[in-house]
Steps between C-alpha positions, in 0.01 A plus 500: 500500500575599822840638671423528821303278744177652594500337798817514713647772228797279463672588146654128425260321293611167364330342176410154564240229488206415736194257533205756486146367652174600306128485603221488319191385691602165708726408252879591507780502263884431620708677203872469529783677340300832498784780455487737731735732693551440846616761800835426661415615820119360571430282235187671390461352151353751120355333230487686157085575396559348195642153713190544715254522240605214305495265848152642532372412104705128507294457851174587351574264189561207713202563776300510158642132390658674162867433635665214685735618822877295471349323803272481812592464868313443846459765734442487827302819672455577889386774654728708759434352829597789733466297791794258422 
């Protein structure tokens, strides 16, 4: 993996565990406890390929109704109202 941010170029990089948001189509998956190491400095967050990839395939089984998800939750969406 990494050892230095690619963003801020901050050399602290903490392993640690995130909620990681996936799209496919309309539909979205909320995965959490996705390792990943996160910078010190901005927060910018790396996920491993391999993580990534198997997110992508356990998405695709349950858009296609071969897996369950743990659970389901509402979401609201809004779009940005820059006149507010």
């Amino acid at each position: 993996m990494i050892e230095q941010c690619p963003f801020c170029g901050n050399k602290h990089l903490t392993a640690k565990t995130a909620r990681y948001m996936h799209q496919h189509g309309e539909q979205l998956l909320i995965v959490e406890g996705v390792p990943c190491l996160e910078c010190d400095f901005c927060g910018e967050q790396y996920f491993e390929i391999g993580v990534l990839k198997r997110i992508e395939a356990n998405h695709r089984e349950i858009v296609e109704h071969r897996r369950e998800p743990a659970r389901y939750v509402s979401v609201a969406i809004e779009a940005f109202d820059s006149a507010r």
